[in-house]
N, C-alpha and C positions, 0 to 999 in steps of 0.2 A: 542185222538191220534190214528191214522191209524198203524199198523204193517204188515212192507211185508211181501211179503212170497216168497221163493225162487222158481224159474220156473226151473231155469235150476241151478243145482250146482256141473257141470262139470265148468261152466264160473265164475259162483254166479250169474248169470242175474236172479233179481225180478219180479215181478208184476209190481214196481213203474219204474224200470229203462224202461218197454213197452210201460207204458202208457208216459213218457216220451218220449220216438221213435216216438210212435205215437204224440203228438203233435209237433214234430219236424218233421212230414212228412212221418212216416214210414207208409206203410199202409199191408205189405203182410210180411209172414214168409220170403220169397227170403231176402226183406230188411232188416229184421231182423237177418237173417246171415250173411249180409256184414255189419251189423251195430258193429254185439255184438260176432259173430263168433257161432250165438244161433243152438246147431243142429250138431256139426262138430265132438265133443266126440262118445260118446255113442248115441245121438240120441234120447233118452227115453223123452225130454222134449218139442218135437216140436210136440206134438197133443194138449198138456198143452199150448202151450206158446201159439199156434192155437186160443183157448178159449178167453183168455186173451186179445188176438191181437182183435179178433171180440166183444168181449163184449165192451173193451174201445174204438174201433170205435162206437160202439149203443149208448151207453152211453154217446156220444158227439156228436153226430149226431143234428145241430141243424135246423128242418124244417127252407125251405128258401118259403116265403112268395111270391107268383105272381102274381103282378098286372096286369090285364088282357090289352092289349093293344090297344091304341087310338081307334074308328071305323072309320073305312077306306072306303067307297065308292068305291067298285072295278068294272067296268064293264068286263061283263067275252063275249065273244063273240066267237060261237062256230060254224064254217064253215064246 
């Protein structure tokens, strides 16, 4: 069993409640203050929550695979 850890505890916003955001589309701190209000106290928590925000984007980051595309016979003709 995983145990959050609090990010910001002006709000009580976690670790889990970010990477949550993030899978719901959050992708930058801006988001995350109109998501969670993260940042609007004190302010001490938004280089932490910074962290958090970029690790759980790396950490889900799934390489997209590219097939290289049909060969095409192009004549190029240059005047």
């Amino acid at each position: 069993m995983r145990f959050s850890m609090y990010v910001c505890l002006c709000k009580g916003i976690t670790d889990s409640d970010i990477e949550a955001a993030v899978s719901e589309g959050c992708h930058s701190v801006r988001d995350l203050k109109k998501c969670f209000g993260l940042g609007t106290q004190c302010g001490r928590c938004t280089s932490h929550a910074r962290d958090v925000l970029h690790d759980t984007i790396h950490n889900n980051f799934q390489p997209v695979e590219i097939h290289p595309a049909a060969h095409i016979d192009i004549e190029v003709c240059y005047t």
